[in-house]
C-alpha positions as CSV (number, residue, x, y, z in Angstrom):
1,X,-30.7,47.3,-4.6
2,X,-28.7,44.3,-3.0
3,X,-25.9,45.3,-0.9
4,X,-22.8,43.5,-0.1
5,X,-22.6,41.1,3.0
6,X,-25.0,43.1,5.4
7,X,-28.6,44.4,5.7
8,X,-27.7,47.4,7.6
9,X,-27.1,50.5,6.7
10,X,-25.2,53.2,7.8
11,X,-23.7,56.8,7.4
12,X,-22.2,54.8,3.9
13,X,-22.9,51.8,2.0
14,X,-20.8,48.8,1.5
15,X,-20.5,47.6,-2.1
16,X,-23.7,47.0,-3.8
17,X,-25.1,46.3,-7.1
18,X,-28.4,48.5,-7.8
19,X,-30.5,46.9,-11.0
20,X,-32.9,49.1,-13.3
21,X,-36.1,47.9,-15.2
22,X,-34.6,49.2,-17.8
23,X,-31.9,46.9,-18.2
24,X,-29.2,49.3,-17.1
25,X,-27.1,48.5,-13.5
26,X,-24.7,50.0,-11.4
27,X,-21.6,48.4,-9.1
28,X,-20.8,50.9,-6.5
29,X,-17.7,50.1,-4.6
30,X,-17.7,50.6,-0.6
31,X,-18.1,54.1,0.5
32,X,-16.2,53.2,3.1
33,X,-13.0,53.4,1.5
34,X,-11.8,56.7,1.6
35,X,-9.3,56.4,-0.6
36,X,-10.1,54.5,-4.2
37,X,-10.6,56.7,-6.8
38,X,-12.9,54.5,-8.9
39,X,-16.3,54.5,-7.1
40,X,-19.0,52.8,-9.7
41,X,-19.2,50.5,-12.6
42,X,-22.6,51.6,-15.2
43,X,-24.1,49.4,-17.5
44,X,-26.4,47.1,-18.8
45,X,-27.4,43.7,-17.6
46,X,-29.5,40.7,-18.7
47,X,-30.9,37.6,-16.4
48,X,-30.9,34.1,-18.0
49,X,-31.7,31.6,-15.5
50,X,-29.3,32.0,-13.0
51,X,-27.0,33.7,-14.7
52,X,-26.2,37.4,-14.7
53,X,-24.5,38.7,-17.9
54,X,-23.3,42.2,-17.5
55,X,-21.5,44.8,-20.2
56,X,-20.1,47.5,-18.2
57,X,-20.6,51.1,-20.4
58,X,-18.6,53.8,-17.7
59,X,-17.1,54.3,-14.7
60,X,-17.1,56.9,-12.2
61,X,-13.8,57.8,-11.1
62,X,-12.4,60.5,-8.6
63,X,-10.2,63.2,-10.2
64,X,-7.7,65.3,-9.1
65,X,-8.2,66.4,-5.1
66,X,-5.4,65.4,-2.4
67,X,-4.7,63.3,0.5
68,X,-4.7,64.4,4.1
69,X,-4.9,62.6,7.6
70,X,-8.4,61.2,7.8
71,X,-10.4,60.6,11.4
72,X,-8.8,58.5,13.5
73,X,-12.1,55.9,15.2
74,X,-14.0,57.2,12.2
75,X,-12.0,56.4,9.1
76,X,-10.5,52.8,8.5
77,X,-7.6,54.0,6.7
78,X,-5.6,56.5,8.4
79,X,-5.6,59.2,5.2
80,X,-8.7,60.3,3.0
81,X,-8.7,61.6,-0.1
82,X,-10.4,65.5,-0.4
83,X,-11.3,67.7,-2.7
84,X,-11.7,65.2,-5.9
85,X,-14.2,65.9,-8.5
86,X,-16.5,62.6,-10.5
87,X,-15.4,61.9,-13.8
88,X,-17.7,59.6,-15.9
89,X,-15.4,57.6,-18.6
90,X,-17.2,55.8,-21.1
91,X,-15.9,52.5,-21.5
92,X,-16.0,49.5,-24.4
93,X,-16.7,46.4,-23.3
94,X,-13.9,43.6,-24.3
95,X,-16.0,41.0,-23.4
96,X,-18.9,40.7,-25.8
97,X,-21.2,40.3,-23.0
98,X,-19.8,36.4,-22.5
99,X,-19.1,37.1,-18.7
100,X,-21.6,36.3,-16.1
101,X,-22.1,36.1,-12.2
102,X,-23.7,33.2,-11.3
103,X,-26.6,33.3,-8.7
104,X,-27.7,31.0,-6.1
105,X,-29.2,30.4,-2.6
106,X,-32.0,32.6,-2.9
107,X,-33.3,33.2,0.8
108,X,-36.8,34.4,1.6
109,X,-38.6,35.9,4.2
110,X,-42.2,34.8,5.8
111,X,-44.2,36.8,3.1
112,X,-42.4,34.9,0.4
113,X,-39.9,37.7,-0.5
114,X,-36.4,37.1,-1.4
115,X,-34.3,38.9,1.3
116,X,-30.7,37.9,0.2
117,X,-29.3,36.1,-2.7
118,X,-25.5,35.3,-3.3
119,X,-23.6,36.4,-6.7
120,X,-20.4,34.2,-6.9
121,X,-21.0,33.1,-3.9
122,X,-21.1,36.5,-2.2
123,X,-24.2,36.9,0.1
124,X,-25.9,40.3,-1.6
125,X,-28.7,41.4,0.8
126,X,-31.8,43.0,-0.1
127,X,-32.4,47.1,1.3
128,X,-34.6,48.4,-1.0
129,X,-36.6,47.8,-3.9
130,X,-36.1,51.3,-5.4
131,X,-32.1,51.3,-7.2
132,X,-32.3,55.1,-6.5
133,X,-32.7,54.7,-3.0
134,X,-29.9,55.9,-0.4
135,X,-27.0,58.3,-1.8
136,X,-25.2,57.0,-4.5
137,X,-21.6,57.9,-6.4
138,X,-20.5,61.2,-5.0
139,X,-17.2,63.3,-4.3
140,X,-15.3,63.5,-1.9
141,X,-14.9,67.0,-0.3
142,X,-14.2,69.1,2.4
């Protein structure tokens, strides 16, 4: 589970990309935006070299619910949405699998362990080894 641009983790997660043995993978956007209605990106990946290829299967999407006034010091935007309901939508993928991320500047810690790596030249770090770890895609709700 690599997260985007910090280690640290709080009441939410920033973006992150979670990878499965299995092949499978997930994109979840920033749990700290309170008001996109698509949340995660599903599907399969592959690793060749330093490239990434990825075929995105689904989305998780926010449905219905409404907006009101959100926390003011808590919430970065000043309305949240409430009361929406996760919608998976299968999707095709239009690329043929042809698009990849490419990786680079793998950085390690004393034991040898990679800690952070960057994808496009975003700096992904490291928080768990388990993809299932922390909360993942979930509605929004009062």
């Amino acid at each position: 589970m690599w997260q985007l641009k910090t280690s640290k983790i709080g009441d939410a997660l920033h973006e992150n990309f979670r990878f499965y043995q299995d092949g499978q993978f997930s994109y979840n956007f920033s749990q700290y935006d309170d008001v996109s209605r698509v949340l995660a990106l599903n599907g399969n990946y592959r690793l060749i070299g330093n490239q990434l290829y990825t075929s995105v299967t689904s989305r998780e999407e926010l449905t219905g619910g409404y907006f009101t006034i959100g926390s003011p010091g808590f919430q970065s935007s000043p309305f949240v949405l409430e009361g929406a309901t996760i919608k998976t939508i299968p999707q095709d993928d239009s690329t043929s699998k042809n698009d990849y991320f490419f990786l680079s500047s793998l950085v390690f810690n004393k034991a040898g362990r990679i800690i952070s790596i960057q994808i496009n030249g975003n700096k992904y770090y490291k928080i768990s080894d388990n993809p299932r770890a922390f909360s993942q895609v979930k509605a929004k709700s009062n």
